[in-house]
C-alpha positions as CSV (number, residue, x, y, z in Angstrom):
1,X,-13.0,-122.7,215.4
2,X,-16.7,-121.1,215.7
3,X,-16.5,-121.4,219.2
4,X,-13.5,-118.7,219.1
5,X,-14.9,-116.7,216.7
6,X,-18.0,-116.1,219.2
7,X,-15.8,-115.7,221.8
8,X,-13.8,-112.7,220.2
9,X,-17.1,-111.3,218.9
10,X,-18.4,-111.4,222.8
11,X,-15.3,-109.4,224.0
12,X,-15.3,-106.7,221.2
13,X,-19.1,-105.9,222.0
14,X,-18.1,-105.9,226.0
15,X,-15.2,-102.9,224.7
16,X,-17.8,-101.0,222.8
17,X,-20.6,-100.5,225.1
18,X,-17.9,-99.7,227.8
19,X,-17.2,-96.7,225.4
20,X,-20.5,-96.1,225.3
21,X,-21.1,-95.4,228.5
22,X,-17.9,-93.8,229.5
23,X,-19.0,-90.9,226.8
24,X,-22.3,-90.9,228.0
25,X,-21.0,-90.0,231.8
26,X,-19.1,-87.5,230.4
27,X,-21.7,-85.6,228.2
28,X,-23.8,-85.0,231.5
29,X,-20.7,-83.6,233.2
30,X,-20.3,-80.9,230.4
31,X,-23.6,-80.7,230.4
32,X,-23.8,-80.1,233.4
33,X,-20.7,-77.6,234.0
34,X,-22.7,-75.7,231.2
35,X,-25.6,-75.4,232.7
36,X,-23.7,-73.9,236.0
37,X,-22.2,-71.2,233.7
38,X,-25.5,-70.2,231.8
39,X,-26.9,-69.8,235.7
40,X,-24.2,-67.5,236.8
41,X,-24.5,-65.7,233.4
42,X,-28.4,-65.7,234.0
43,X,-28.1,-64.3,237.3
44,X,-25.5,-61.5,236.3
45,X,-28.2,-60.6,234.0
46,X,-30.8,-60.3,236.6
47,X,-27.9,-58.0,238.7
48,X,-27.0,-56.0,235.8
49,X,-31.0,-55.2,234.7
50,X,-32.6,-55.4,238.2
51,X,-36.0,-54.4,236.8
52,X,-36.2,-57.4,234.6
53,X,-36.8,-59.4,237.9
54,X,-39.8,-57.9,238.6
55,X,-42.8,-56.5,236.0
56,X,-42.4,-53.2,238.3
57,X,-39.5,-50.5,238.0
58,X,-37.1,-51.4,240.7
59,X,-35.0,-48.0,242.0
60,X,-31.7,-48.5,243.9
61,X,-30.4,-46.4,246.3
62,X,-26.4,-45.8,245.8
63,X,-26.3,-48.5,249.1
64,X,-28.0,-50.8,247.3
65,X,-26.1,-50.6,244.2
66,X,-22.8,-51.2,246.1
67,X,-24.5,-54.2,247.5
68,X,-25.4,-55.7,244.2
69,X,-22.2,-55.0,242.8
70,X,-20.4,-56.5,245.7
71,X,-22.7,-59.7,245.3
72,X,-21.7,-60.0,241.3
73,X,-17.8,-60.4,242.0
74,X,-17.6,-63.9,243.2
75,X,-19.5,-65.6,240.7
76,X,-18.0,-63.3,237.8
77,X,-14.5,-64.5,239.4
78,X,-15.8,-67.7,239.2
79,X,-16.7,-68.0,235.9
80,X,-13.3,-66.6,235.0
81,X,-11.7,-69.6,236.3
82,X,-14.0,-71.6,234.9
83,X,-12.9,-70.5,231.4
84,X,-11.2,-72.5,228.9
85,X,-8.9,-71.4,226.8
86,X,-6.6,-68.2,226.4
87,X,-5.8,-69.1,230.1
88,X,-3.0,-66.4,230.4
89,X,-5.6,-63.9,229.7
90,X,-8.6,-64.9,231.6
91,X,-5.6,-65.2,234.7
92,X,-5.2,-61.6,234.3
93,X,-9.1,-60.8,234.2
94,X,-9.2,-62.9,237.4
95,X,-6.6,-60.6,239.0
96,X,-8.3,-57.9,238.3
97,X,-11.5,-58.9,239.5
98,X,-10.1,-59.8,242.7
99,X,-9.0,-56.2,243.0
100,X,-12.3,-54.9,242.6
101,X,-13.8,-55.7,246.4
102,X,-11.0,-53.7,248.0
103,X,-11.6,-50.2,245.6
104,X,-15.1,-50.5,246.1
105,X,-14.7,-50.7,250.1
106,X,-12.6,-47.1,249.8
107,X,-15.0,-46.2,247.6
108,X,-17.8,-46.7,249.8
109,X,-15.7,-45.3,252.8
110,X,-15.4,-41.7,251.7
111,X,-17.8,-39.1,253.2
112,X,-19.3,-37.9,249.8
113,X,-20.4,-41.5,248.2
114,X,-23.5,-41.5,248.8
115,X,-24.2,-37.6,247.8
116,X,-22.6,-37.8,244.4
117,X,-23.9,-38.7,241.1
118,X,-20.3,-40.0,239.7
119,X,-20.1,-42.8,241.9
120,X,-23.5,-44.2,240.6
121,X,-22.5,-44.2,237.8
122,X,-19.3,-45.7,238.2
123,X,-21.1,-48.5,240.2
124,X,-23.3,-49.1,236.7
125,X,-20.1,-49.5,235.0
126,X,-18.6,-52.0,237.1
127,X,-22.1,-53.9,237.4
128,X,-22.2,-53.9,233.5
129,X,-18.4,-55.4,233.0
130,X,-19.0,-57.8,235.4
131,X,-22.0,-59.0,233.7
132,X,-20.0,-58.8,230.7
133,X,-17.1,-61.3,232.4
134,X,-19.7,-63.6,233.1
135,X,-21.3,-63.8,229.2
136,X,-17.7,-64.0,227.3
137,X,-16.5,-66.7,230.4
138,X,-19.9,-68.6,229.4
139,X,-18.9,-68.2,225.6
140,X,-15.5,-69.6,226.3
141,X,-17.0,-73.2,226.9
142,X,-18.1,-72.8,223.3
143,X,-16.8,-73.4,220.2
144,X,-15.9,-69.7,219.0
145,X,-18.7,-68.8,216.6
146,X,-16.9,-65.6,215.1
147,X,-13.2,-66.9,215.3
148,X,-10.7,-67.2,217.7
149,X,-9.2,-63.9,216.9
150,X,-12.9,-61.8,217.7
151,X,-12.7,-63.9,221.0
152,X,-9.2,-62.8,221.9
153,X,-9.8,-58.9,220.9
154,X,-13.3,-59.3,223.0
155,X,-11.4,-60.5,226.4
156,X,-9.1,-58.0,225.7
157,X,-11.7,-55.2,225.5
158,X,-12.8,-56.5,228.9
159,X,-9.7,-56.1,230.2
160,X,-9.3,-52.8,229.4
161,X,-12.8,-52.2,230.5
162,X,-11.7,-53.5,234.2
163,X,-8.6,-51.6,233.8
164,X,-10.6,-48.3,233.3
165,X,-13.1,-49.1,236.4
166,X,-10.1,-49.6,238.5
167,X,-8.3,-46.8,237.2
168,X,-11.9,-44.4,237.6
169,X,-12.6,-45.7,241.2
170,X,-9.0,-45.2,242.7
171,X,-9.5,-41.6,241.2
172,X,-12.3,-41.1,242.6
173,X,-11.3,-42.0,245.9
174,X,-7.1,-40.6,245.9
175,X,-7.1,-37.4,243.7
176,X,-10.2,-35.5,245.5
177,X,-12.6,-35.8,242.3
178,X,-15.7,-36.4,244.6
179,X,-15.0,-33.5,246.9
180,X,-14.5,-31.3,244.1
181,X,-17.8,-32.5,242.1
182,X,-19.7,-32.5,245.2
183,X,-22.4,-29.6,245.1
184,X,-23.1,-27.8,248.6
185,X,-25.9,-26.6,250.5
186,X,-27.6,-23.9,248.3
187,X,-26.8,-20.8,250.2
188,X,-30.2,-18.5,251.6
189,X,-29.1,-15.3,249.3
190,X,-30.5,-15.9,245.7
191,X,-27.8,-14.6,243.6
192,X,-25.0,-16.1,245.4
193,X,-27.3,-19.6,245.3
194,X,-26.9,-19.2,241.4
195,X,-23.6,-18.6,241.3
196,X,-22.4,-21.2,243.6
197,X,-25.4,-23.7,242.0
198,X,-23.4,-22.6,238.2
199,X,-19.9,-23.5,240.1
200,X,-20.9,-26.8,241.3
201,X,-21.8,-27.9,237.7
202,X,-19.2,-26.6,236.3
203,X,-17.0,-28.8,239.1
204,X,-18.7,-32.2,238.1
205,X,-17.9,-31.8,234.6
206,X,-14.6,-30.5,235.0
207,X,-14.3,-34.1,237.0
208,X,-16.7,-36.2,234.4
209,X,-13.3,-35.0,232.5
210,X,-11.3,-37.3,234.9
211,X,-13.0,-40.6,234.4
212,X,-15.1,-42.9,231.9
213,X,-15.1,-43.6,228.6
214,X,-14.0,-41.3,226.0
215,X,-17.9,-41.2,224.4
216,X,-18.3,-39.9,228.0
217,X,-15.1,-37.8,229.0
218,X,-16.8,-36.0,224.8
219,X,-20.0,-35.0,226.8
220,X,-18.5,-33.5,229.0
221,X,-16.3,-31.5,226.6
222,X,-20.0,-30.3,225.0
223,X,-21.1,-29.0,228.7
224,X,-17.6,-27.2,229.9
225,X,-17.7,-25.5,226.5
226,X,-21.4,-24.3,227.0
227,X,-20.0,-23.3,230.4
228,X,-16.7,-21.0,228.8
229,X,-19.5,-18.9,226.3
230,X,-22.0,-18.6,229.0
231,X,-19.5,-17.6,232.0
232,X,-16.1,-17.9,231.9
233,X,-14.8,-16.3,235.3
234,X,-17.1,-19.5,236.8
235,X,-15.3,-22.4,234.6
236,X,-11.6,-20.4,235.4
237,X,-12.3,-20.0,239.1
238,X,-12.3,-23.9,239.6
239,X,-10.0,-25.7,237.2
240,X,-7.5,-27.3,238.6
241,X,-4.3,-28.9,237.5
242,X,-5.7,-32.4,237.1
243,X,-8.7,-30.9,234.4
244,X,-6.2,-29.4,232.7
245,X,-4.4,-32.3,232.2
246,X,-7.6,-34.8,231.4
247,X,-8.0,-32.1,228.6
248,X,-4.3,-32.2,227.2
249,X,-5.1,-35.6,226.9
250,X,-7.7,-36.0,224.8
251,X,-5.9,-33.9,222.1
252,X,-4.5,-37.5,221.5
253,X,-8.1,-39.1,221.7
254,X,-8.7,-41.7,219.0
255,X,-11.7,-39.6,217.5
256,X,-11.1,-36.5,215.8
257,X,-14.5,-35.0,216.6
258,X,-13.4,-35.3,220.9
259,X,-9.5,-33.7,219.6
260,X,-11.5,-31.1,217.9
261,X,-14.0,-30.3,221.1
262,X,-10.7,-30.6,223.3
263,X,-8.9,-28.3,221.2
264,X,-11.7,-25.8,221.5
265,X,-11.7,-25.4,224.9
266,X,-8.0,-25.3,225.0
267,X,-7.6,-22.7,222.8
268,X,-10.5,-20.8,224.8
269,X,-8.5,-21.5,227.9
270,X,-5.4,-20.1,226.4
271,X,-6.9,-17.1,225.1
272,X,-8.4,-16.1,228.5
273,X,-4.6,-15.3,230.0
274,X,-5.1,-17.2,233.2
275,X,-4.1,-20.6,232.1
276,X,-1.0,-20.8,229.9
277,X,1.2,-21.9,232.5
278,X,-0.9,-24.9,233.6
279,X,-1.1,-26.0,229.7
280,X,2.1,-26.2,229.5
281,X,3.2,-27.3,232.0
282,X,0.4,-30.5,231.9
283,X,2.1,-30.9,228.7
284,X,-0.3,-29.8,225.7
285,X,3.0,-28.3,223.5
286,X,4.0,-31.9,221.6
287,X,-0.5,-32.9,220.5
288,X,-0.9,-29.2,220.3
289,X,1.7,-29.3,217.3
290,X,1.0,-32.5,216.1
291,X,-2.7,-31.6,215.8
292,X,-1.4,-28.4,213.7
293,X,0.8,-30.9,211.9
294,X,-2.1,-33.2,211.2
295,X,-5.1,-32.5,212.1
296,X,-8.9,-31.9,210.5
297,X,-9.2,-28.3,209.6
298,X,-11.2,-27.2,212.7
299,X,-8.3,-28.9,214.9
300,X,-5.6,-27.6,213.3
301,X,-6.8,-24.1,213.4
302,X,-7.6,-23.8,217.1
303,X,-4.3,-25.7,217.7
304,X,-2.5,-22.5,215.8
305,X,-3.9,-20.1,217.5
306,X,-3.3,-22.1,221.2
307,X,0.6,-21.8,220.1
308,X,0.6,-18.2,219.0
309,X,-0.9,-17.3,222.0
310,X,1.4,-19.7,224.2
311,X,4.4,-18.4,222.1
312,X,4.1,-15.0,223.4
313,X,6.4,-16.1,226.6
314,X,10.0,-16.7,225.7
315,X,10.6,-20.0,227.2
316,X,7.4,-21.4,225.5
317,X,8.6,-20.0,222.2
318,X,11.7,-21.8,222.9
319,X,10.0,-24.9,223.9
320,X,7.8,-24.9,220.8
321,X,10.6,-25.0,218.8
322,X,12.2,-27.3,220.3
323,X,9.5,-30.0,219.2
324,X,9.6,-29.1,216.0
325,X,6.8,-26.6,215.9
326,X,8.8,-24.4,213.4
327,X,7.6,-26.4,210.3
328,X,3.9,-27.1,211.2
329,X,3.8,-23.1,211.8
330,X,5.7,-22.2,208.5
331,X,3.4,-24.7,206.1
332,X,0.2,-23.8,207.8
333,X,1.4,-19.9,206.5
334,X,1.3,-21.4,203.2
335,X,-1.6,-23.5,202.8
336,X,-3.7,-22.6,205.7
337,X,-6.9,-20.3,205.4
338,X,-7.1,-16.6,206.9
339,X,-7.6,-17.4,210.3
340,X,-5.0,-20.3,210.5
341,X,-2.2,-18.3,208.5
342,X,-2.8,-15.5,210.7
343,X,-2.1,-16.8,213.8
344,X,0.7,-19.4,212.4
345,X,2.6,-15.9,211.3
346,X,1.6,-14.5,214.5
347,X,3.4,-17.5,216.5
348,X,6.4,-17.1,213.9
349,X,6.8,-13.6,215.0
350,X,6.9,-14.5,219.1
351,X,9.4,-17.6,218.2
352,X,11.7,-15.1,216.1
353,X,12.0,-12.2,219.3
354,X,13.8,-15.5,221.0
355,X,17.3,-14.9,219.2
356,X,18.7,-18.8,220.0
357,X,15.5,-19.7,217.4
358,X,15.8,-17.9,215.0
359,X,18.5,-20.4,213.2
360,X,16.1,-22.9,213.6
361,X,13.4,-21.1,211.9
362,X,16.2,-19.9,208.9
363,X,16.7,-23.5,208.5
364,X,12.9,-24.3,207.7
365,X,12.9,-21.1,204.9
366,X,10.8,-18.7,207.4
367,X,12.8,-16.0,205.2
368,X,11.1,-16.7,201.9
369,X,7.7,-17.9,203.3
370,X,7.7,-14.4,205.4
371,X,8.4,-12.3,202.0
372,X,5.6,-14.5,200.1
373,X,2.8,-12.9,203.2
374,X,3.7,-9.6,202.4
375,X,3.2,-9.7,199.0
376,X,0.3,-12.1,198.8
377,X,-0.9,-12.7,202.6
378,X,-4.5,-13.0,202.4
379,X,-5.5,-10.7,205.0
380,X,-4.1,-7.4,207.0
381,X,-3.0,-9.5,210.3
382,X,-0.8,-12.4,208.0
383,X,1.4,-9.3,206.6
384,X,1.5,-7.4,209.8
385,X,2.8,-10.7,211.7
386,X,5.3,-11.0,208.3
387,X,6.4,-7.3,209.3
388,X,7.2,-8.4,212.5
389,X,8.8,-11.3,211.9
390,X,11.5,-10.1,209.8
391,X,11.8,-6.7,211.9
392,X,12.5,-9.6,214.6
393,X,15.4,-11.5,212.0
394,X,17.0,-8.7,210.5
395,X,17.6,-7.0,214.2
396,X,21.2,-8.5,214.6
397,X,22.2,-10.7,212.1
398,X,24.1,-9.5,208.7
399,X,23.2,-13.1,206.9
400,X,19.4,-12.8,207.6
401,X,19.8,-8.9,206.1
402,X,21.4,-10.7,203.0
403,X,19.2,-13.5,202.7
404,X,15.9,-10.8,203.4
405,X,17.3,-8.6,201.0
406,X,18.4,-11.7,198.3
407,X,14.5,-12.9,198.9
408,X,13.1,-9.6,197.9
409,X,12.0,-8.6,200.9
410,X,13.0,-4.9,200.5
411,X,11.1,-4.7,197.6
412,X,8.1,-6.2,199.6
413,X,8.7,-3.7,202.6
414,X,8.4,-0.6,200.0
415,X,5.4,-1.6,198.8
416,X,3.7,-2.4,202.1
417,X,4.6,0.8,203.3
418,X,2.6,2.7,200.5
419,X,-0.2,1.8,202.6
420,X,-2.1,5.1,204.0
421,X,-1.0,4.1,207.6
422,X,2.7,2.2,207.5
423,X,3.5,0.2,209.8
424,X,6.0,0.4,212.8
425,X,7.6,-2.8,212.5
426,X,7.8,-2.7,208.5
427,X,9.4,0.7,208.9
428,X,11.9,-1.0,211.7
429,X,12.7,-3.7,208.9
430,X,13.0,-1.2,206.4
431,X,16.0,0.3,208.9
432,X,17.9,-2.1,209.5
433,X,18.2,-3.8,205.8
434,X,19.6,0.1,204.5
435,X,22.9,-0.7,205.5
436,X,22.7,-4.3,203.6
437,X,21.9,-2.2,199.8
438,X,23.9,0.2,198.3
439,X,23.1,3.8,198.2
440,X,22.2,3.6,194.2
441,X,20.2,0.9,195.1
442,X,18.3,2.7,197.9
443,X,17.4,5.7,195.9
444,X,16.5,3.5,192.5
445,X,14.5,1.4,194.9
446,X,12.3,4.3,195.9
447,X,13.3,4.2,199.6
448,X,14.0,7.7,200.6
449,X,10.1,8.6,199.3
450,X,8.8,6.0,201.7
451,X,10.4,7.0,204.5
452,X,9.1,11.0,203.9
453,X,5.9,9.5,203.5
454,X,6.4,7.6,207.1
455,X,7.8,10.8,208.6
456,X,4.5,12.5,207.3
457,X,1.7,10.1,208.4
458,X,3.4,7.3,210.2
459,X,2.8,6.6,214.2
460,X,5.9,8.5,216.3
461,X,7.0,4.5,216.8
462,X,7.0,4.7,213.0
463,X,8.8,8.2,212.6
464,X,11.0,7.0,215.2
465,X,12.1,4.5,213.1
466,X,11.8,6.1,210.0
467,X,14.4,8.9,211.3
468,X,16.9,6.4,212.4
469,X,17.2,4.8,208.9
470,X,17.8,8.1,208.2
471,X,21.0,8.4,210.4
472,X,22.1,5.2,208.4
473,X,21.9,6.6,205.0
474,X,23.2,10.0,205.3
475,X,26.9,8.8,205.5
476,X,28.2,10.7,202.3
477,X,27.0,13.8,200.8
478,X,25.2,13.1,197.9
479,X,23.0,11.0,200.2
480,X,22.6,13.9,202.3
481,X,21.2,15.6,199.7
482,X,19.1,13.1,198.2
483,X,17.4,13.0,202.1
484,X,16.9,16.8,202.0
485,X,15.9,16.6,198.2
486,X,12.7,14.4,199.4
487,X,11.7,17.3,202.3
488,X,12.8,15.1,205.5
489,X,14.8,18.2,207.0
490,X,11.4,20.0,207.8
491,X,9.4,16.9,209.3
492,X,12.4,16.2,210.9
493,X,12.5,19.3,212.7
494,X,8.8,18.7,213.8
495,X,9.9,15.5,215.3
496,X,11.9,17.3,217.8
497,X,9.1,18.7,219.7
498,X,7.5,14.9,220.2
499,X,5.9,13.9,223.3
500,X,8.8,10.9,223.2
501,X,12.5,11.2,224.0
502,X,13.4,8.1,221.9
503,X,11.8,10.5,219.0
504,X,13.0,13.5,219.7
505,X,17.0,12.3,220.0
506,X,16.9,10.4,216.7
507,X,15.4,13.1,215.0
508,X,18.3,15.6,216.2
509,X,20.7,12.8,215.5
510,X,19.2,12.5,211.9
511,X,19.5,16.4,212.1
512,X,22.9,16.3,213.3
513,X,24.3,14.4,210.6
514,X,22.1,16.3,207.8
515,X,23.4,19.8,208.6
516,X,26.6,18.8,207.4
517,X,25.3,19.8,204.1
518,X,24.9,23.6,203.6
519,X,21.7,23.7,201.5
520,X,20.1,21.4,204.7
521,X,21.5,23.7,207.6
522,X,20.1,26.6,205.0
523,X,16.5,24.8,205.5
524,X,16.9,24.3,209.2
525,X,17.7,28.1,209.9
526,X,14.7,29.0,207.9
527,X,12.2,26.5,210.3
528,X,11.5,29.5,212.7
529,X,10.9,26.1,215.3
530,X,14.1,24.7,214.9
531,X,16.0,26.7,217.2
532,X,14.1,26.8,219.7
533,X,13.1,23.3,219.8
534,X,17.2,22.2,220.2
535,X,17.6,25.0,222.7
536,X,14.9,23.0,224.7
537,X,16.9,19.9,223.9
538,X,19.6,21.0,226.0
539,X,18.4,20.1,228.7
540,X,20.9,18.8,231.5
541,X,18.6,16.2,233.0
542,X,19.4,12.7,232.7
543,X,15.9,11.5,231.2
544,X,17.0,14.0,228.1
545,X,19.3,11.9,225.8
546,X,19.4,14.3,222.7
547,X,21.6,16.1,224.6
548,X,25.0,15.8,222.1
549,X,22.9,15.8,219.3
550,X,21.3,19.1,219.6
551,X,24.5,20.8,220.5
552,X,26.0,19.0,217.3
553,X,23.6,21.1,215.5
554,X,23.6,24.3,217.5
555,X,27.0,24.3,216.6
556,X,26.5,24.1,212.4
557,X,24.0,26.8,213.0
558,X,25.6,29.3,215.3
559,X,27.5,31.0,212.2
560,X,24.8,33.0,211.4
561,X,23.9,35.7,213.7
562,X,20.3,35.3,213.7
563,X,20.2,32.1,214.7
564,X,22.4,33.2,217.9
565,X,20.7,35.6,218.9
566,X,17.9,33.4,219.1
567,X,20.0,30.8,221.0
568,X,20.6,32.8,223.3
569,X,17.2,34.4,224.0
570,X,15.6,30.9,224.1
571,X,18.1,30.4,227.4
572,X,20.8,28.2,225.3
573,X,23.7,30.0,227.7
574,X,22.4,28.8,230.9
575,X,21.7,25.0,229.7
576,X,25.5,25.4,228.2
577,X,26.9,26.4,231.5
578,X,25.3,23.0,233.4
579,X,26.5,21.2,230.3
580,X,30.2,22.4,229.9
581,X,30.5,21.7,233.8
582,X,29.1,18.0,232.9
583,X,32.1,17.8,230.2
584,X,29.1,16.8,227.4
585,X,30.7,17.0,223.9
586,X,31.0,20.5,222.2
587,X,29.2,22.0,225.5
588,X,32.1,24.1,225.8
589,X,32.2,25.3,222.3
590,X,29.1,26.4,221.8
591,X,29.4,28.5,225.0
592,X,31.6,30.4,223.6
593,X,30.7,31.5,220.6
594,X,27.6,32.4,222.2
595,X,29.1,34.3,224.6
596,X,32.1,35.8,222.4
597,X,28.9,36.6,220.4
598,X,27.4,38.0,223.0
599,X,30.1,40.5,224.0
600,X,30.2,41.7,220.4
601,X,26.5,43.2,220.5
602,X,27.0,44.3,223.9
603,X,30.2,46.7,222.5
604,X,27.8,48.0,219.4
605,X,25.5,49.2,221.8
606,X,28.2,51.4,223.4
């Protein structure tokens, strides 16, 4: 029995120190595979901080960069595959890597790499990720000392690091970048040797734009905007289509200090009037708009005024409102500060000249929010833009005339207009909402003042308009007296010796219609210019369109022989001649009388 027992004794220590052993053998492989990996980690140091080899500062050429780069692929790719764990994601870093030797031959292979400061730099990138590759790959034989979520997000990180480098050094190499950045020969002439030295700068940061990190694509925002305040012919005279877009794109930048530096130069771009196609085009509309939606303060106002001054074409005002730029624009008029309500109202006014928008804009309450500028818009520009904008609504549509005139916006038009110079497009307004009110309404409103005070002081764009809402009032003929009541008859009849034909017909148009009330023709016959000046507006040439109207009043004031007489001395038979032969309305009539007239004095003599 004790003989067994020794026996099993015997054969359970034999089993032990076999296990012994065995763990022992493999401790010194780990060990041992560690040890490789802290080497190639330790020598990708040495690559990615040369002078650390050496006491003294080592210098590379560009040549020599390559060369170490080159050298630092293979063992980064094999410490990749050395790797353990999060295989699928260390495969696709090794994928990557083997990419790398290929972009760096074509990037060695084109005929400015050695002269140009951006492929240096993009060699230190690559020599820094790959030293990176090689430190996390050596990290993965560890346990994770931060998680195994930090590890995952850090491999990713690389990744995307290799991504970029790729991304950078086919760039470099397909779209031209290094041509473009590549500064020339200073020329012998001095001047000409500053401006081309200013150029070339101005080309390496327009393609710093193009590639690196955002921190770095920032910098170079900082040096093109120094560039635009020092010379902006230089910075206009060599963007291309490809800065333009690197710009529109970091409008969508994580950091909102780079969307705000972006935005800046944008907005500078836009106002210079040389680059509004290429913006939109490259597609800055939809972050231009979100960035007014949403942005910091400094953002959102240059991304208001980019769009107002985008807006001013048509199809961009279309396409604005298409991605639902209408509501940033409209809240930004309430809440914004001067500047940014100014041009928000502005870029309202350009999308409401594009008729197909204005629905759109209806639908957001652009009615209301236009009345509310006028009557509280905190500076000039906000309630000039609101003048426009509803001249622009009430142009063609019956509904927006009721809804401007429900909203108060007659009211709000009166009131702006008291102002010592009125405005052209608030009188324009003004005009085409009289037809919407009621005559009571339009004299207890005070409207027929205004408009006397427009034709007294107001621009002749102003008068011009002024006089037309004139011709829409005087319809019966207690309006027709009201209008002469107020002294329009008299500043009408100085209208029709204006340096405009669009202001000279509506005034004898206005004319025409108010002579139709004695106690007005009386006031015309007594204006010693009024004859004369429709004598000269019977014209027969085809530029004169008052034509009709100044016959129409000829005619209400050829009953009274002094005014006749002077017809006919001012040359009104000749002019009638031309005109009866061209069939023009009451031509024919107004011949005769004159002549008939004319016969009559002849016989007294005798």
């Amino acid at each position: 029995m004790v003989s067994i027992l020794v026996t099993a004794l015997f054969g359970l220590l034999c089993v032990l120190a076999i296990a012994v052993v065995e763990g022992r053998k493999k401790s010194r492989r780990d060990h041992g595979h560690d040890e490789h990996c802290c080497e190639i980690y330790q020598e990708m140091s040495l690559w990615k901080h040369p002078a650390a080899a050496g006491d003294g500062e080592v210098v590379e050429t560009v040549v020599e960069l390559l060369a170490r780069v080159r050298g630092m692929v293979p063992p980064a790719l094999g410490a990749a595959g050395a790797a353990e764990g999060f295989p699928g994601r260390w495969k696709a870093i090794a994928a990557k890597l083997e990419g790398l030797p290929a972009c760096l031959s074509d990037l060695s292979s084109h005929p400015c790499f050695a002269k140009n400061a951006l492929c240096r730099e993009l060699l230190q990138s690559v020599a820094a990720t790959l030293a990176e590759a090689a430190e996390l790959a050596a990290r993965c034989r560890e346990p994770p000392a931060a998680g195994k979520l930090q590890m995952q997000s850090a491999i990713d990180a690389l990744a995307g690091k290799l991504d970029l480098n790729l991304r950078d050094c086919a760039l470099l190499v397909k779209t031209g970048v290094l041509s473009d950045a590549f500064t020339p020969p200073p020329p012998t002439d001095e001047a000409t040797s500053t401006a081309t030295a200013a150029q070339a700068d101005v080309r390496e940061l327009l393609a710093r734009l193009q590639i690196g990190h955002t921190e770095a694509k920032s910098r170079a925002v900082d040096g093109l905007l120094e560039a635009l305040n020092k010379d902006e012919k230089s910075v206009l005279s060599v963007l291309g289509r490809a800065n333009v877009a690197a710009l529109v794109q970091l409008l969508t930048a994580p950091a909102t200090k780079v969307r705000e530096k972006a935005a800046t130069v944008i907005c500078q771009l836009a106002e210079s009037g040389g680059c509004e196609g290429l913006l939109v085009s490259e597609g800055a509309l939809p972050p231009l708009i979100r960035l007014a939606e949403s942005g910091s303060l400094l953002g959102r106002e240059k991304a208001v005024i980019t769009l107002q001054r985008l807006s001013m074409s048509s199809d961009t005002a279309r396409a604005i409102a298409g991605h639902g730029g209408a509501r940033p624009l409209i809240e930004m008029c309430q809440t914004g500060d001067s500047i940014s309500q100014s041009a928000a109202a502005g870029a309202l006014k350009n999308l409401s000249a594009v008729p197909e928008v204005r629905q759109a804009l209806a639908d957001e309450g652009i009615v209301r929010v236009m009345v509310g500028l006028l009557d509280c818009g905190t500076v000039l520009g906000s309630k000039e833009h609101a003048a426009d904008c509803l001249q622009n609504l009430t142009s063609s549509s019956d509904s927006f005339r009721r809804a401007v005139v429900s909203d108060g916006g007659l009211r709000s038009l009166l009131v702006y207009l008291d102002g010592p110079l009125p405005q052209e497009s608030a009188v324009s307004a003004l005009r085409n909402l009289v037809s919407a009110v009621s005559p009571d309404s339009l004299v207890s409103l005070g409207v027929l003042p205004r408009l006397a005070h427009v034709l007294r002081v107001g621009s002749t764009g102003a008068q011009q308009a002024a006089a037309a809402a004139i011709c829409r009032i005087s319809t019966t003929t207690d309006m027709k007296r009201v209008v002469g009541e107020h002294g329009c008859v008299p500043l009408l009849v100085r209208m029709l010796d204006a340096k405009s034909n669009g202001a000279r017909e509506v005034a004898a148009q206005a004319m025409a219609s108010l002579v139709g009330y004695p106690p007005n023709a009386r006031e015309v016959r007594r204006d010693g210019k009024s004859v004369p000046c429709l004598v000269q507006l019977l014209d027969p040439s085809p530029a004169n369109t008052a034509k009709k109207y100044a016959i129409a009043c000829l005619l209400s004031l050829a009953a009274a022989k002094r005014c006749k007489k002077l017809m006919i001395s001012h040359g009104a038979i000749g002019y009638l001649k031309k005109l009866s032969d061209m069939d023009v309305a009451g031509a024919k009539k107004l011949l005769e009388r004159l002549e008939r007239g004319k016969l009559r004095s002849l016989f007294s003599r005798d």
